[in-house]
N, C-alpha and C positions, 0 to 999 in steps of 0.2 A: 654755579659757585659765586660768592659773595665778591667783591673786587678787595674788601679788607677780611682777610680770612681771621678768627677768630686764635687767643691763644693756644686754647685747646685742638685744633684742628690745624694748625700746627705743631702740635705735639705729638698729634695724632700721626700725622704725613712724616713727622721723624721718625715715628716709630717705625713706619711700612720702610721709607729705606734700609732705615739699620738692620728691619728682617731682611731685605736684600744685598745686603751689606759682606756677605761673605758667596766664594766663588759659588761653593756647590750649589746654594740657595739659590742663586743670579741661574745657575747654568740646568736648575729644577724648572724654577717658573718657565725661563726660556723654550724649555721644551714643552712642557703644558701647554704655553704656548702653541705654539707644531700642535700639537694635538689637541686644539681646540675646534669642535665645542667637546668634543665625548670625554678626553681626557684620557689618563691613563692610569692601572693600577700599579699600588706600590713595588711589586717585583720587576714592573716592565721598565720601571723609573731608575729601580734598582741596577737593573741590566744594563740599562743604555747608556747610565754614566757611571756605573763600576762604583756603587758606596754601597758599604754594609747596611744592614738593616736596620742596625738600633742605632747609628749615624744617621740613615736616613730619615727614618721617623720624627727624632729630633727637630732636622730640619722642617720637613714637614709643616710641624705640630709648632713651629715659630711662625711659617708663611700661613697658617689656616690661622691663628692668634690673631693676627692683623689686618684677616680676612684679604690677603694678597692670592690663598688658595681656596676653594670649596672641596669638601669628598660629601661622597656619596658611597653608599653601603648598598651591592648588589648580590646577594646570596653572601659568600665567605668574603667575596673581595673588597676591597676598598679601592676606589676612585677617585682621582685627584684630578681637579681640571682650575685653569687659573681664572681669576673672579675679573673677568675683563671691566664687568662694571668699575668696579674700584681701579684697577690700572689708568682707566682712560680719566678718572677723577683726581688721582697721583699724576698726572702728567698734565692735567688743566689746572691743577693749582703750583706745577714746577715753569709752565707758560702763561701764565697771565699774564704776569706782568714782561716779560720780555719781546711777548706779541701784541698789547696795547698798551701798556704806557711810554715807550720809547723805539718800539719798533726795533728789538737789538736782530729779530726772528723775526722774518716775514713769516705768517702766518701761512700762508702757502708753501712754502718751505715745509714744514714740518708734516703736513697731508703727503706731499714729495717723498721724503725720508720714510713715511707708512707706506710706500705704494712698493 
């Protein structure tokens, strides 16, 4: 990542929050999450945090927009697993500068925080 991110790619990184911007979203990926790398399909998503279908979809189809999710199509089911690439790119342009220009986050700290 560039050390001056572009306007656009900050528009872009607004956008990925505002798709995580709302609980159930936040509490979607976070499981994806957990179930990374395979992922899970839309009823098991549906089950373990109790949203309707055409709610969940919804969401869904806002976190795959911003490419914060990936599906995959395996016979009838569909597959939702969180797009780590992109996460860990949201999270290097939310620490750049708080880990090298001023040191507010030791940068080892935050490997900490993933462990």
């Amino acid at each position: 990542m560039s050390q001056n991110p572009s306007d656009e790619q900050v528009t872009r990184y607004a956008d990925m929050f505002s798709a995580m911007g709302t609980e159930a979203r936040l509490r979607i990926l976070r499981l994806l999450l957990k179930a990374h790398p395979e992922g899970l399909t839309v009823g098991e998503i549906g089950t373990e945090l109790s949203i309707p279908g055409s709610t969940l979809s919804h969401h869904l189809e806002k976190l795959k927009n911003e490419g914060l999710v990936s599906v995959r199509r395996e016979g009838t089911f569909l597959w939702y697993s969180a797009n780590t690439e992109t996460l860990q790119e949201l999270l290097g342009f939310l620490y750049a500068e708080c880990c090298t220009r001023n040191q507010a986050i030791a940068p080892e700290n935050i490997i900490t925080l993933c462990k």
